[in-house]
C-alpha positions in Angstrom: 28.7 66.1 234.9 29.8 66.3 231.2 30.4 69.8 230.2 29.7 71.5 226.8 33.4 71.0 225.8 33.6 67.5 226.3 30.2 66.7 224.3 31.7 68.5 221.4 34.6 66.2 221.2 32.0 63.2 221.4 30.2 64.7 218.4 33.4 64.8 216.8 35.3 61.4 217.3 33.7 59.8 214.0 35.8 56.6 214.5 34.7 55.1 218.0 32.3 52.7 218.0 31.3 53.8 221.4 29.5 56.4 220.3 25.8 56.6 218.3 24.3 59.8 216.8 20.9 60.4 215.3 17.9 63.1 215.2 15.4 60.3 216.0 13.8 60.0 219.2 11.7 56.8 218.6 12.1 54.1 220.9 12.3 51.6 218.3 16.0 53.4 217.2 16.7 54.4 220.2 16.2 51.4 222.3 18.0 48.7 220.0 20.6 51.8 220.7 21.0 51.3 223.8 20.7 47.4 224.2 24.0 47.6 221.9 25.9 49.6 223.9 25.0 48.1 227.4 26.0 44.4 226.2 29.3 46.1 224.9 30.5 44.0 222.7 34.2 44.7 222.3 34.6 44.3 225.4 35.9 48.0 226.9 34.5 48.1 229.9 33.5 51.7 229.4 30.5 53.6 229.1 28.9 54.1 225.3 27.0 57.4 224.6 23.6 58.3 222.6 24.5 61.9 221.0 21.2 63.0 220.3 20.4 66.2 218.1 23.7 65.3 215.7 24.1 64.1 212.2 26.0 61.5 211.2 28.9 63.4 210.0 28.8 65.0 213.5 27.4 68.3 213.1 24.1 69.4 215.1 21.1 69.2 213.6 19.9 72.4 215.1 16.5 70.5 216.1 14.5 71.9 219.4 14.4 68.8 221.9 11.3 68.9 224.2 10.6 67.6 227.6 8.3 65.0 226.1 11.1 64.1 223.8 13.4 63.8 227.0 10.6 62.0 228.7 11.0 59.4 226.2 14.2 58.6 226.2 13.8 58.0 230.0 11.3 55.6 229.9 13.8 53.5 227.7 15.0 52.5 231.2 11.8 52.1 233.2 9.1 50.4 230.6 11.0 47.1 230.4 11.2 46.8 226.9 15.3 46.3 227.2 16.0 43.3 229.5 17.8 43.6 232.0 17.2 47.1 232.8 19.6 49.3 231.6 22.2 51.8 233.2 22.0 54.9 231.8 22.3 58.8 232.2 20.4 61.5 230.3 22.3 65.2 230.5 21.0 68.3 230.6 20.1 69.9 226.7 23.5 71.6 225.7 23.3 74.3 222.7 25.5 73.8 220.4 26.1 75.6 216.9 22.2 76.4 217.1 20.6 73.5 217.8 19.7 71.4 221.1 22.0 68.3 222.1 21.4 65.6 224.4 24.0 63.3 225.6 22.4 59.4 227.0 25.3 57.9 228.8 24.6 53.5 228.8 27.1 51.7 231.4 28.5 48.5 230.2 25.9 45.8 231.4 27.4 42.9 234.3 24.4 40.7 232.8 24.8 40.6 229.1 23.3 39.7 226.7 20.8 42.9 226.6 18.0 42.5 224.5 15.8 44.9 222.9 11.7 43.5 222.3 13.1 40.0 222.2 16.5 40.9 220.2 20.2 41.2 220.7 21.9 43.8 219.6 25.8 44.4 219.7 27.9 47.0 217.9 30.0 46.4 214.6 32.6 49.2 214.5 30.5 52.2 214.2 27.1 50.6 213.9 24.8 48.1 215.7 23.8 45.0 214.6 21.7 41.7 215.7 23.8 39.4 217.4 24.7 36.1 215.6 24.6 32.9 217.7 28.7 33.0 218.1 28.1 36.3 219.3 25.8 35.2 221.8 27.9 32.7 223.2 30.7 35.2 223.4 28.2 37.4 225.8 27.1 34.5 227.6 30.8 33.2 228.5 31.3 37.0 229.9 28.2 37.3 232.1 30.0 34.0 233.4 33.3 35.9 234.5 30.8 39.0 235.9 29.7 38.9 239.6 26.6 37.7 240.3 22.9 38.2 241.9 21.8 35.0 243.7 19.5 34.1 240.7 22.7 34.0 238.3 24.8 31.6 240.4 24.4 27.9 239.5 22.1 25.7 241.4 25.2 23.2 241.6 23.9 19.6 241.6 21.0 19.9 239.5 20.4 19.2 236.0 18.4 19.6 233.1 16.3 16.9 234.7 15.1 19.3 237.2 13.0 21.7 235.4 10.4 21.2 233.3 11.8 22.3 229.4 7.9 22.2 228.4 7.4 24.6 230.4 10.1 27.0 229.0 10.1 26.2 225.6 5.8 26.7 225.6 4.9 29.0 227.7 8.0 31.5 228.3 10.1 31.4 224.7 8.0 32.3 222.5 7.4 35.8 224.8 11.1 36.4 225.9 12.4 36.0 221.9 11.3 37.4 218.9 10.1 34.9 215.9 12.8 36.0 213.9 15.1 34.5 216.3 13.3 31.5 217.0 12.7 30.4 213.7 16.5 30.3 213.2 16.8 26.9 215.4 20.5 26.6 215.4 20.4 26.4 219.5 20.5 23.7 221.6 18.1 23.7 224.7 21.1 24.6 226.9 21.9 27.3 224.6 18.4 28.7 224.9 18.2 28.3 228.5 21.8 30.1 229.0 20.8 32.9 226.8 18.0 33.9 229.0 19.9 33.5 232.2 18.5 30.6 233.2 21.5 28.0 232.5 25.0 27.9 233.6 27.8 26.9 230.3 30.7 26.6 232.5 28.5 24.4 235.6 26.5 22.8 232.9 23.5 23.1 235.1 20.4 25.6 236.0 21.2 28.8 237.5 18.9 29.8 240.6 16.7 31.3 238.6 16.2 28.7 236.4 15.2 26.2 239.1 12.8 28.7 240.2 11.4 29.8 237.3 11.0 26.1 236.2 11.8 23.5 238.7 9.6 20.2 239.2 10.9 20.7 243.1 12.1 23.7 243.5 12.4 23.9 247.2 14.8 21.0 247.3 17.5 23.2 246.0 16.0 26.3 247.8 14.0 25.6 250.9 12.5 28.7 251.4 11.1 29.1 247.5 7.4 29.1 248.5 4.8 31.6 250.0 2.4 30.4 252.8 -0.9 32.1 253.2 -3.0 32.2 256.6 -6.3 33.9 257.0 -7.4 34.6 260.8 -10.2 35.3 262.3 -9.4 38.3 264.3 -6.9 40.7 264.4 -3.5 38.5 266.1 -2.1 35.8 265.3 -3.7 33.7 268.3 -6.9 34.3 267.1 -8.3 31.2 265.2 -6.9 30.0 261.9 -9.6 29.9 259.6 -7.8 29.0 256.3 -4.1 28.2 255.2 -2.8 27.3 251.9 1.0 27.1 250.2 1.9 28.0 247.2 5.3 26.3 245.7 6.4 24.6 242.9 7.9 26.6 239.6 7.2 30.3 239.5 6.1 30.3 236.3 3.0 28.7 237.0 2.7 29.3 240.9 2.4 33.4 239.7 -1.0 32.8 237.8 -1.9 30.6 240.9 -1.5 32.8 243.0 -2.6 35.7 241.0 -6.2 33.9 240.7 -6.2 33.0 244.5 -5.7 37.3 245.2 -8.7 37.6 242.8 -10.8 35.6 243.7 -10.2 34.8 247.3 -8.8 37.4 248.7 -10.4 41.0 247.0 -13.9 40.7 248.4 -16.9 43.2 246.8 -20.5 43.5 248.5 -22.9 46.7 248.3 -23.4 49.0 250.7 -26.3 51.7 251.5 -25.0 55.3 251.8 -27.0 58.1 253.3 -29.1 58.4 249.9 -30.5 54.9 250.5 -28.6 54.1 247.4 -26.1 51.5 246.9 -22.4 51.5 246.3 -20.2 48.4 245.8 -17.0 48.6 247.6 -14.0 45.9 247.9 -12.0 45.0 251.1 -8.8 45.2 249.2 -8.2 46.7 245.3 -7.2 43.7 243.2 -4.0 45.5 241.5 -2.3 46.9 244.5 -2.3 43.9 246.4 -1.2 41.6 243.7 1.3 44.2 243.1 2.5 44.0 246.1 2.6 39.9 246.6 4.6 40.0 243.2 6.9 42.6 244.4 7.3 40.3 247.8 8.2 37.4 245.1 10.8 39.4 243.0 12.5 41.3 245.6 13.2 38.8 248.7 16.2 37.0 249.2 16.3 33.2 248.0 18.6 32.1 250.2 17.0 32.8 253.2 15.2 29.3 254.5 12.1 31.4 255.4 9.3 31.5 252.9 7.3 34.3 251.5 4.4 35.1 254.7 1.1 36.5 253.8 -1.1 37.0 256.7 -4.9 38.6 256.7 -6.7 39.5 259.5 -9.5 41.1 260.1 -8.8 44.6 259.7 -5.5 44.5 257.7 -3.1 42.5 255.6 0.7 41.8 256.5 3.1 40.8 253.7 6.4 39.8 255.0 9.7 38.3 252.8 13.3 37.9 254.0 15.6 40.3 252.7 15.2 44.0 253.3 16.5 46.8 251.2 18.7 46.1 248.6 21.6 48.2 246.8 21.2 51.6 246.0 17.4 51.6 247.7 17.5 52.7 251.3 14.8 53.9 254.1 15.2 57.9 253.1 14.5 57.2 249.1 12.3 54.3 249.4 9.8 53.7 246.9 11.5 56.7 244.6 14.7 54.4 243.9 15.0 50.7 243.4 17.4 47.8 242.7 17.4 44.3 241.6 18.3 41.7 243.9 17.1 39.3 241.6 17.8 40.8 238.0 16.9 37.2 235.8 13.3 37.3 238.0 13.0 40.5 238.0 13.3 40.3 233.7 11.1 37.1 233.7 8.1 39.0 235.7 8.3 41.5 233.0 8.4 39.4 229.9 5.9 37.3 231.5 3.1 40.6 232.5 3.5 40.4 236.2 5.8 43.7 236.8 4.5 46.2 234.0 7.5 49.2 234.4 9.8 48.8 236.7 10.5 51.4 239.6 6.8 52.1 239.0 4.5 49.3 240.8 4.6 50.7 244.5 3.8 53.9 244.1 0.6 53.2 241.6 -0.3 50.6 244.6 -0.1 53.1 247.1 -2.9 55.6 244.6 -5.0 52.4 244.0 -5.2 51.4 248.1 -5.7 55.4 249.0 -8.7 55.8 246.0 -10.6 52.3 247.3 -10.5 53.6 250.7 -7.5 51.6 252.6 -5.2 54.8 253.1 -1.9 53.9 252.7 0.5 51.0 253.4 2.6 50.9 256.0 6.6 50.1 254.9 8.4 48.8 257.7 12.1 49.5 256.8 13.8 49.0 259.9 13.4 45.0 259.8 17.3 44.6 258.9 17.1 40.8 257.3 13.3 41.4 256.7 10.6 43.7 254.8 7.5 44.0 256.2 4.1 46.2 254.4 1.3 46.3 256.0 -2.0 46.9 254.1 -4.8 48.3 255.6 -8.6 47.3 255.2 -11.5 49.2 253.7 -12.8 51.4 256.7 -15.9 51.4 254.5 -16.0 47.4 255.0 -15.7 46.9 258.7 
């Protein structure tokens, strides 16, 4: 924990460019702020700091910070506006010469380059700019030398002839990067790809995540890179199949597939008569949660298991089941309150692609959305090792 003493010394070393002051607490300074420091450009390997409260000359600005203001720089973290998600540490609100000061701590990222609404932003001695192209590359050549997430590492074998660049360049660009950027056309198609994660310079060849975010075959590479649906008639799984149906193929389009099928296959609404002898429509299953929860399933399991993505419904309940259990620094005692990224490049692509709104967030909004429409709540089970397992509950109101 950083003590009173040592922030004054931050607010005092004018010539480190690890260090950013201001008196705004817009996200549009602060998060380009903090996608500079995380992609850490000169390459220290040490953590950059946000000295809120202080002037440029490195006196306080003797300003009262609230806890909305505070809540704000938090959600730079959560609301998936810098990709990938930042490390970072807020401290306490130290007073200092009068005025309040607040510290934001942002650890070097192992996934550069960070970007900011689209952008890239690195630090130039004591100030932040946007990247160049050279400056990219630089990033991109470091992320190579970083370990790696199972999405990052290179599909070896494959090439650009395995994923569809029509797909990328149409439908996922021109959301992941800013015009600006784009209008500049001085990349090459692998240089695009690699920027995003989704191409490896030193492999010359998809990464992972590129194959499954855009592979004419994905499963070729990674067998177990579908999800396989099956609708029964009762409540086990020997009681008759009435409907089965795969989904594979890349994710990019395989997400709004699926993501229609929940809507309008799956989320059933019919009227009912209460005691009043009026009507009331009610739904089996409410459409967010459950897609939440498939695309959670999708981001979150582990690719190189062989096993696919299972979704079962019964009669009375649905069972969502992918390979890999908990991952990192999530565990069974603070499970949904923390979360990590076994997938970072998926997990990034969901989010600039409007599947995964803030991150860290999804689960717990399902779990309100399934307890309002009647379901109660889902059923985590954590103690599948190689596995995770929710089970979703039906309507009572629809039996």
């Amino acid at each position: 924990m950083m003590t009173k003493e040592q922030v004054i010394m931050l607010m005092l070393d004018l010539e480190s460019d690890r260090i950013e002051r201001t008196i705004s607490f817009r996200e549009d300074k602060l998060g380009p702020a903090v996608c500079a420091l995380s992609n850490d450009f000169p390459n220290h390997r040490k953590s950059g700091y946000i000295l809120l409260g202080v002037n440029d000359d490195g006196s306080a600005k003797g300003i009262k910070i609230s806890d909305e203001e505070l809540q704000k720089i938090g959600n730079i973290k959560s609301n998936g506006n810098v990709l990938p998600q930042p490390s970072l540490t807020v401290s306490t609100v130290f007073q200092i010469d009068g005025g309040d000061v607040v510290v934001v701590e942002v650890r070097p990222s192992l996934y550069p380059p960070v970007r900011y609404d689209g952008r890239c932003w690195i630090r130039v001695g004591p100030r932040k700019a946007k990247a160049s192209l050279e400056e990219e590359r630089i990033l991109i050549e470091r992320r190579v030398s970083y370990a790696k997430t199972y999405d990052l590492v290179p599909a070896l074998g494959s090439t650009l002839e395995d994923i569809s660049l029509e797909l990328f360049k149409i439908n996922y660009l021109p959301s992941a990067i800013d015009r600006e950027t784009l209008s500049e056309n001085g990349r090459s198609i692998e240089e695009q790809l690699a920027s995003l994660r989704f191409y490896d310079t030193k492999e010359k060849c998809p990464t992972n995540a590129g194959i499954l975010m855009f592979g004419l075959n994905p499963e070729f590479y990674l067998p177990g890179a579908y999800i396989q649906y099956l609708k029964f008639s009762g409540q086990e799984m020997t009681s008759d199949l009435e409907f089965e149906k795969k989904f594979s193929g890349a994710m990019i389009t395989g997400m709004g597939q699926l993501d229609d099928f929940i809507k309008g296959n799956v989320v059933k609404e019919r009227p009912i008569r209460k005691d009043s002898f009026q009507e009331e429509n009610v739904r089996n299953y409410p459409y967010w949660a459950l897609r939440e929860l498939v695309m959670n399933a999708l981001m979150h399991r582990s690719y190189e298991s062989n096993a696919p993505i299972y979704i079962y419904e019964f009669s009375n309940r649905i069972e969502i089941i992918n390979s890999g259990g908990l991952y990192g620094e999530a565990t069974p005692q603070n499970f949904p309150n923390a979360s990590d990224y076994r997938n970072v490049v998926l997990a990034e692509a969901m989010k600039v692609l409007g599947y995964v709104n803030r991150f860290n967030y999804g689960v717990k909004r399902a779990k309100e959305e399934l307890i309002q429409n009647g379901n109660g709540e889902p059923n985590f089970d954590l103690s599948l090792t190689t596995k995770f397992k929710v089970t979703i509950p039906i309507n009572q109101q629809w039996l």
